[in-house]
C-alpha positions in Angstrom: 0.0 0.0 0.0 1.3 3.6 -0.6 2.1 5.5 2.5 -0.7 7.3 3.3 -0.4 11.0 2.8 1.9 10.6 -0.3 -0.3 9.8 -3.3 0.0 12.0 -6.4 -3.0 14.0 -5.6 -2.4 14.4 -2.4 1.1 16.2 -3.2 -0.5 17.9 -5.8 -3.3 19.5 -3.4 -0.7 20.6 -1.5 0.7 22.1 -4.1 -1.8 24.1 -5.1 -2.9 25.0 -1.7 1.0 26.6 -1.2 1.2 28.2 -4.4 -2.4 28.9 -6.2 -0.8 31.1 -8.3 1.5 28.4 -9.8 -0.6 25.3 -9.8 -4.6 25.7 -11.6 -6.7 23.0 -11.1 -5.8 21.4 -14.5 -2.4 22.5 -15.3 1.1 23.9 -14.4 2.2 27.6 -15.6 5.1 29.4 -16.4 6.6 32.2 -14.9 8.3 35.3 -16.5 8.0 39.2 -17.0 6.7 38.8 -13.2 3.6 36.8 -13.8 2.6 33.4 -13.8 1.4 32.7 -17.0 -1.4 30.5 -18.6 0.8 30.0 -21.6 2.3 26.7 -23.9 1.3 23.3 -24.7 0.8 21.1 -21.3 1.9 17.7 -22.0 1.0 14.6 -20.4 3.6 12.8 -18.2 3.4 9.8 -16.3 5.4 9.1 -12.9 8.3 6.3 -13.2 7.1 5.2 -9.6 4.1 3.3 -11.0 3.1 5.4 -14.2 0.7 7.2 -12.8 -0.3 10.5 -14.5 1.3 13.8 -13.1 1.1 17.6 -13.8 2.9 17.9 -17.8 5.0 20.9 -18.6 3.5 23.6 -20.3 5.9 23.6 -23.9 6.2 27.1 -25.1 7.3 27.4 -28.5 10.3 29.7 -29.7 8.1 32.8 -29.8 6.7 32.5 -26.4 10.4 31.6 -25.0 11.6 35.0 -26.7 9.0 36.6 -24.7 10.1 35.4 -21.9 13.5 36.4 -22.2 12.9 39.7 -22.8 11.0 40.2 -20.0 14.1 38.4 -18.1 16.4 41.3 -19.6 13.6 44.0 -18.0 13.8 42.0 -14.9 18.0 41.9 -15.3 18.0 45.7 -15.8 16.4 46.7 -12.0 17.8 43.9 -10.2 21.8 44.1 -10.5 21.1 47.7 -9.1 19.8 46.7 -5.9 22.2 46.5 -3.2 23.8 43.5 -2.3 22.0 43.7 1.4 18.9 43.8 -0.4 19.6 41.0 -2.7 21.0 38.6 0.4 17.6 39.5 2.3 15.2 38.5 -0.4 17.6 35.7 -1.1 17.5 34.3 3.3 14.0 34.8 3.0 13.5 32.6 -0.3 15.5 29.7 1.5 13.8 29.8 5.1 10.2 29.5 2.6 11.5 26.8 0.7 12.9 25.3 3.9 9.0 25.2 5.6 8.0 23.0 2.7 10.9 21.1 2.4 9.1 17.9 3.0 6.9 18.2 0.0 9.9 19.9 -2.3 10.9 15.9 -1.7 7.8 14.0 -1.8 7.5 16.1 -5.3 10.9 15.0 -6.3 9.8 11.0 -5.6 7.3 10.8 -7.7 8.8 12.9 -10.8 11.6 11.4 -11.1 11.9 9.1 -8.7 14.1 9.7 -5.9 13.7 7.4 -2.5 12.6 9.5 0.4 15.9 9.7 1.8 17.6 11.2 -1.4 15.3 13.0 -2.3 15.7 14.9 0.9 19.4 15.2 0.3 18.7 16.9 -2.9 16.6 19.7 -1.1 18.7 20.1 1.9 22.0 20.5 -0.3 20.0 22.9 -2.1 19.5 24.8 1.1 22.7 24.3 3.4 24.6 25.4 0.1 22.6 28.5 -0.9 22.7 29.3 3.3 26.4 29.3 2.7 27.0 31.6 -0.3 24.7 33.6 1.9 27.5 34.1 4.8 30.5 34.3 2.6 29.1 36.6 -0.6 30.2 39.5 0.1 34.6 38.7 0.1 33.4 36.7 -3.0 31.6 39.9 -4.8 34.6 42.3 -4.1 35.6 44.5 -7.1 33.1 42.3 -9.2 29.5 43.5 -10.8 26.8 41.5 -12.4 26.7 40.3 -15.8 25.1 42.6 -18.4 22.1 40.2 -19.0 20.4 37.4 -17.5 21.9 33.9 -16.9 19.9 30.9 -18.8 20.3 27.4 -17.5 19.1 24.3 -19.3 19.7 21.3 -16.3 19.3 17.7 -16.8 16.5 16.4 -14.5 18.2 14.3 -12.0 19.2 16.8 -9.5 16.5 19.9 -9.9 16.9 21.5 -6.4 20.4 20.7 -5.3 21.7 21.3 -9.2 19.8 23.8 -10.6 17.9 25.7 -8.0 20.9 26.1 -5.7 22.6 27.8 -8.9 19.2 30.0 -9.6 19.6 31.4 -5.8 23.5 31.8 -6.1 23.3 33.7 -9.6 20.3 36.0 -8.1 21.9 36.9 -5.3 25.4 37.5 -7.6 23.2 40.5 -8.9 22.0 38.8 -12.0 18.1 37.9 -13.2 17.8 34.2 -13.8 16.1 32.1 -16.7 15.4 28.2 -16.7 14.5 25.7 -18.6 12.8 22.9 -16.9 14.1 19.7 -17.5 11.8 17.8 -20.0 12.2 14.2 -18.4 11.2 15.4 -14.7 11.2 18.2 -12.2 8.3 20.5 -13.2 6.0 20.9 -9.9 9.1 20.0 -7.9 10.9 23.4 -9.7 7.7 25.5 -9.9 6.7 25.4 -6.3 10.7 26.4 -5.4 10.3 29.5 -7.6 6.9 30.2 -6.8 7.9 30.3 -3.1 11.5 32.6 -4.3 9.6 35.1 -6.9 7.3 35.6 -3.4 10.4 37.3 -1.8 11.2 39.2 -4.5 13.8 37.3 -6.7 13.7 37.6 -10.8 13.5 34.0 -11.4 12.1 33.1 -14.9 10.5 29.4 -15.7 9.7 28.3 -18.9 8.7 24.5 -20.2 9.6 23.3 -23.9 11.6 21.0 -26.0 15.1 22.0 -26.3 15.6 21.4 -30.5 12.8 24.7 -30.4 13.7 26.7 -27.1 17.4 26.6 -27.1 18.2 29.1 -30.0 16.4 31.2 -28.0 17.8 30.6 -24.4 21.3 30.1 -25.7 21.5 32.2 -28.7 19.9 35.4 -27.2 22.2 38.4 -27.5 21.1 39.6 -24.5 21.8 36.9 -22.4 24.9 37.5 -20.1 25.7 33.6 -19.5 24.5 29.9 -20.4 24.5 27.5 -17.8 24.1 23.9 -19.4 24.4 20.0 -17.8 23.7 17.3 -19.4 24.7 15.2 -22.6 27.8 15.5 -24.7 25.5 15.3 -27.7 23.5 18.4 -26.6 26.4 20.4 -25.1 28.4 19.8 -27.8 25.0 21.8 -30.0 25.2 24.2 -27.0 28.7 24.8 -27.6 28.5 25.0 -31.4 25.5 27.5 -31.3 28.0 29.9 -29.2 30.9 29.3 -31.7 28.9 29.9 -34.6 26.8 33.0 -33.7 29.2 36.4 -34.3 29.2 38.2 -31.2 28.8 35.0 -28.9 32.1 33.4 -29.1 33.8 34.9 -26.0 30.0 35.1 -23.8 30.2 33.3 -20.4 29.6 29.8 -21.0 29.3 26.5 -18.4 28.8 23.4 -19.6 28.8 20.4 -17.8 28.6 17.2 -19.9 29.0 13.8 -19.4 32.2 11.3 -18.9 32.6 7.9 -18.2 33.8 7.8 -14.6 36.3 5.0 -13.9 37.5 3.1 -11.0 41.1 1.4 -11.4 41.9 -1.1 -9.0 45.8 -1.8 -9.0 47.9 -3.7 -5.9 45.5 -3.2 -3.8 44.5 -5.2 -0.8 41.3 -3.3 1.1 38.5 -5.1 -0.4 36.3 -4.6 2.8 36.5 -1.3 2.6 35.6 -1.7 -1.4 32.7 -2.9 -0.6 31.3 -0.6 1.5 32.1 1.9 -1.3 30.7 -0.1 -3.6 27.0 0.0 -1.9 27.2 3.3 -2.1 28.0 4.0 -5.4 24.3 2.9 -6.0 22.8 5.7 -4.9 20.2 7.1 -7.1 20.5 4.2 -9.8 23.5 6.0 -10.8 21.7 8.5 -12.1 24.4 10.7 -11.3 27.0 12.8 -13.4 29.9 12.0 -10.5 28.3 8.1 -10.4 31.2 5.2 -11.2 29.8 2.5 -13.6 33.4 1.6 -14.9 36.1 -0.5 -12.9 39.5 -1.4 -14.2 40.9 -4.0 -12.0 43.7 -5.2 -12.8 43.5 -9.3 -13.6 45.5 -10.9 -10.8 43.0 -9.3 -8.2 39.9 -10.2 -9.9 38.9 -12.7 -7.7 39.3 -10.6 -4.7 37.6 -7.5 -6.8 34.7 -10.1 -7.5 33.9 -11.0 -3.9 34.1 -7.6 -3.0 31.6 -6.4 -5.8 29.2 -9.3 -5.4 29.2 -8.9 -1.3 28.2 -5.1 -2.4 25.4 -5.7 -5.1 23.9 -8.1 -3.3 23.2 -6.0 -0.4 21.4 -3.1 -2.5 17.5 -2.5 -1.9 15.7 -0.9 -4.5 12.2 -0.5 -6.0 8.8 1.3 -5.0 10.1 4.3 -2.7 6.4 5.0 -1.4 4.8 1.4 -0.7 4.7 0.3 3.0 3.2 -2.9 4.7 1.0 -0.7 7.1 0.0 2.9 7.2 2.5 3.8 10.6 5.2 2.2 8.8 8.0 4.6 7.8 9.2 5.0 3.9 11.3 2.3 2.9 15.2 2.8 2.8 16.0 2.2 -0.6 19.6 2.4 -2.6 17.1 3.9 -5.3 14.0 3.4 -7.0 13.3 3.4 -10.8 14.6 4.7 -13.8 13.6 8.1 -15.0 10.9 6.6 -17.6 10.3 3.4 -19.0 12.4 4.4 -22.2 14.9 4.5 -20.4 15.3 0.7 -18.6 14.3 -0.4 -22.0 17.6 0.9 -23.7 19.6 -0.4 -21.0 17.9 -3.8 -21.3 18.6 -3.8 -24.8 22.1 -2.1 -24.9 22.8 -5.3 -22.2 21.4 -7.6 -24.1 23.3 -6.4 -27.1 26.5 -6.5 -25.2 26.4 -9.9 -24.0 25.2 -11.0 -27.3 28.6 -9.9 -28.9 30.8 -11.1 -26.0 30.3 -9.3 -22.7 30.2 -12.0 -19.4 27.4 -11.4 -17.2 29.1 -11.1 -13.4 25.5 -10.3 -11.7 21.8 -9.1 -13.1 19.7 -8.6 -9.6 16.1 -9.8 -8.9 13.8 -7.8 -10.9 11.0 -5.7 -10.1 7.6 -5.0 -11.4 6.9 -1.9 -13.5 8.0 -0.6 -16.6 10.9 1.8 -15.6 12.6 -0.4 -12.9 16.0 -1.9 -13.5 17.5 -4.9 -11.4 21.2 -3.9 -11.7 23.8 -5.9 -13.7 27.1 -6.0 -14.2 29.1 -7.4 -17.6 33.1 -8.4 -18.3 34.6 -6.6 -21.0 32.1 -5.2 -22.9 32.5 -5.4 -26.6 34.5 -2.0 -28.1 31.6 -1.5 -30.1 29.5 -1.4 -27.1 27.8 2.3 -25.9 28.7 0.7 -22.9 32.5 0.3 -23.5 32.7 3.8 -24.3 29.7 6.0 -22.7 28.1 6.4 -19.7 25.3 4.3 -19.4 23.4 6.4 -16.2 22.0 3.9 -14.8 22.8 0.7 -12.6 25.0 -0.4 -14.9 28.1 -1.6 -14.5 30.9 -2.8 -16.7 34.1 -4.3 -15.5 37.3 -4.7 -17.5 40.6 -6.2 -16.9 44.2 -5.4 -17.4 47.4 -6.4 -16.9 50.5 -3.3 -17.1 49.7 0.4 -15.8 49.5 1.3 -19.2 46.4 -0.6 -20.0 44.9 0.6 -16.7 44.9 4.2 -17.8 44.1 3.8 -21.5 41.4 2.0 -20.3 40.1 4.7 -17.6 40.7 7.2 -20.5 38.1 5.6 -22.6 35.5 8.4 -22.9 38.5 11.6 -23.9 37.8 13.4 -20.0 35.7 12.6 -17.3 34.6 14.8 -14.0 35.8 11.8 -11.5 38.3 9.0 -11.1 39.2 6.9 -8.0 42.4 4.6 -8.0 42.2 2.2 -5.2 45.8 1.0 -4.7 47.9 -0.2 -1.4 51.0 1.8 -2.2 50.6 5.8 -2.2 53.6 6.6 -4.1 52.1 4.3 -7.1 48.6 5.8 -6.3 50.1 9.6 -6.8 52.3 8.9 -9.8 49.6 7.2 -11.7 46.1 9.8 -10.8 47.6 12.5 -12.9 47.6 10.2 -16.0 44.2 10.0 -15.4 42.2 12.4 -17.6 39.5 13.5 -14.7 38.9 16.3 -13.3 39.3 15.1 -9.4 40.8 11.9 -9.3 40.0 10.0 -5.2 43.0 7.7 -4.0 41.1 4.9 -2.2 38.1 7.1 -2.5 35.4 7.9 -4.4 34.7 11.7 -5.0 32.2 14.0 -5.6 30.7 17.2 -7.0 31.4 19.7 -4.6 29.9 22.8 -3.9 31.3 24.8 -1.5 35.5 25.2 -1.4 36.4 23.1 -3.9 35.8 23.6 -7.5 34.4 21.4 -10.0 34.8 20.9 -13.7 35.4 18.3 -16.6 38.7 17.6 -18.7 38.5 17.0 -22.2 34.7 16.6 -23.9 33.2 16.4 -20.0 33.2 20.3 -19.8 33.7 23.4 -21.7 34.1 26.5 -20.4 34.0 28.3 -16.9 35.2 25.7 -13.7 32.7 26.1 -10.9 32.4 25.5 -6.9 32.9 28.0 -4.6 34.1 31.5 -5.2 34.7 30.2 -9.5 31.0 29.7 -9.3 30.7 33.6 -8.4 33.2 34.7 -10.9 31.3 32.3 -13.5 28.7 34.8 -13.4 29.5 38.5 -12.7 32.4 40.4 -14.2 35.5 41.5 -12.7 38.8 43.2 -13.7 39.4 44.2 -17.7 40.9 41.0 -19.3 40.2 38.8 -16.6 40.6 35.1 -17.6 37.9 32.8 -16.0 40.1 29.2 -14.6 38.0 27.2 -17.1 38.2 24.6 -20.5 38.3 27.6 -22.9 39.8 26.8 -26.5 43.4 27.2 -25.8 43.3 27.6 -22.4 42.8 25.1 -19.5 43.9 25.3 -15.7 43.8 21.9 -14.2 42.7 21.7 -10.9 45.7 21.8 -8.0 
């Protein structure tokens, strides 16, 4: 039985009861030039918990989307004047109102795209303890510097909406600049309206619009007026984000992040902690590995595959996954699950079939888990040596699946963790640190773990891609404040720019 309180309707009543404005009776709106608007296409969607039907974005179309940002560039104009005291006021009070209705930001994010309770949680409280930071250390941050001279656009993938995307919304606003998004088009719409209706409450010039991006990103990238484009997601539609820039005069040298995808490696090489392994294992699950920092590759090298092997089937077989809101009685808490299903049915059917596929043409199967009823959950697997020819030799499959392949020299293990030209993260578990040190900068990832995994990082440390991962300005921290206002004449932004790259320290 669902838990009760957390059906659909429920979530959506309470929705609409926080945020009338936002949430009709029969549909979703968008927000820009101030208002919520009854504009666009709604479209249905079904929920990847159990395919029932949700609230569907409303899809402007490029006309409606230039509207919109040209209302952002009104909205740009009177807000980088305001004071920064006034802007870190409206920006405190945003967070303390999404803060009271936390619990439903989640329950929002479990049923869109499928989050457990517990990370779904996560995703809202990172969202909030990192904005809360930003707050306490803007103003060392802003010194010297001034908002961009437009708005910043951000087209997201749907996986992290609050901790991702709305964290950077709150950041960029309170940097001085008026903000634009895109909601992602797998998941995230009610979950992402109800956080900017609750912001634009307090003040901030937040824009929300719904659409495919093929129509909506000429408009949100190639804009003239836009001061910066914030993208993650695919290398396929970076790499048309990145071309539109290039190949528009005027918009070569505008502010630019892009966050793409890499295939994160593990290499395993003289190395002796498999306990510990395993416990790192477990929790590279979380989510599904529906995560841009997840690890779905290990490189092990082949006299320590029977110790890898334990190690990895100890882990897998632990893992707990399926329905996040079904309980045996209604006192019963949520369940605590390593993750729940895929973001849509498409989606575990191209990874059933892109296994399949695989094995077909050589891979071993090491481990497929118990399956689970419904159309977008996926038992995870894990294959030898995929075939070359394989998306799953070379691409990240984002999802729990996992690919193991062996070698035998150093030199294989690298070539084989530099598969995908650049990743985000790399981990090399290895007994001996001097071998560990002189082998992690051969290792084209932006932060490569010794004996540990690592992570996005939002505070201190930056974050960025090497090679086709990223282009364009590194983030985290203090970079992602510089990534969006201007400072000194001829200041270079620590970034992937053509002919230029800082690698991180």
């Amino acid at each position: 039985m669902l838990k009760p309180g957390t059906a659909w309707s429920d979530a959506y009543d309470r929705c609409r009861a926080a945020a009338p404005e936002a949430f009709h009776d029969d549909r979703v709106l968008n927000h820009w030039g101030g208002l919520w608007q009854r504009d666009g296409r709604p479209t249905p969607v079904f929920s990847p918990v159990d395919g029932t039907a949700i609230a569907g974005p409303p899809r402007l179309d490029r006309s409606g989307a230039a509207r919109a940002v040209h209302a952002a560039v009104d909205e740009h104009g009177r807000w980088r004047h305001l004071p920064l005291s006034e802007r870190r006021a409206r920006v405190a009070a945003a967070v303390d109102s999404l803060q009271a209705h936390r619990d439903l930001l989640a329950l929002l994010l479990v049923w869109e795209i499928g989050k457990p309770w517990r990370t779904a949680c996560a995703d809202v409280d990172r969202c909030l303890d990192g904005v809360r930071w930003y707050l306490e250390e803007i103003e060392p941050m802003l010194a010297g510097r001034t908002p961009l001279p437009g708005p910043v656009s951000n087209i997201a993938s749907w996986n992290y909406p609050m901790s991702v995307l709305m964290h950077a919304m709150l950041v960029q606003a309170l940097a001085g600049n008026a903000v634009i998004a895109k909601t992602p088009t797998d998941g995230g719409l009610s979950c992402l309206t109800l956080a900017t209706a609750l912001a634009v409450r307090e003040g901030l010039p937040l824009t929300l619009v719904s659409g495919g991006g093929a129509e909506l990103s000429p408009v949100l990238v190639g804009a003239r007026e836009l001061g910066c484009v914030s993208f993650v997601g695919g290398r396929d539609a970076g790499a048309q984000v990145a071309t539109s820039l290039a190949e528009r005069t005027g918009l070569q040298d505008r502010r630019h992040v892009l966050e793409q995808e890499g295939l994160n490696c593990w290499g395993v090489w003289e190395y002796s902690g498999w306990e510990l392994l395993t416990t790192q294992i477990r929790k590279s699950f979380d989510y599904g590995k529906q995560r841009c920092t997840a690890y779905p590759r290990f490189v092990v090298q082949r006299e320590l595959f029977h110790d890898f092997l334990a190690a990895y089937l100890a882990a897998v077989g632990d893992l707990r996954y399926g329905h996040p809101l079904l309980v045996e009685a209604p006192d019963d808490p949520l369940p605590e699950l390593d993750f729940g299903p895929l973001i849509n049915a498409a989606k575990a059917k191209e990874l059933a079939e892109q296994v399949e596929e695989a094995i077909a043409k050589g891979a071993v199967p090491l481990y497929r888990g118990p399956a689970v009823e419904g159309e977008a959950y996926f038992a995870p697997v894990a294959l030898l040596d995929p075939p070359r020819s394989s998306p799953l030799f070379h691409a990240e499959p984002f999802g729990p699946v996992d690919t193991v392949v062996l070698v035998d020299t150093e030199a294989e293990l690298l070539a084989a963790m530099n598969a995908s030209n650049g990743a985000l993260v790399a981990t090399i578990s290895c007994d001996a640190p001097e071998t560990a040190e002189r082998l992690t900068p051969e290792v084209r990832a932006f932060k490569v773990g010794i004996n540990q995994p690592r992570s996005r990082g939002d505070r201190q440390e930056l974050f960025g891609g090497l090679g086709a991962s990223w282009r364009g300005a590194f983030v985290g921290g203090e970079l992602l404040v510089r990534a969006v206002t201007q400072g000194p004449s001829g200041e270079r932004l620590p970034g992937n720019f053509p002919g230029y790259t800082m690698l991180p320290p």
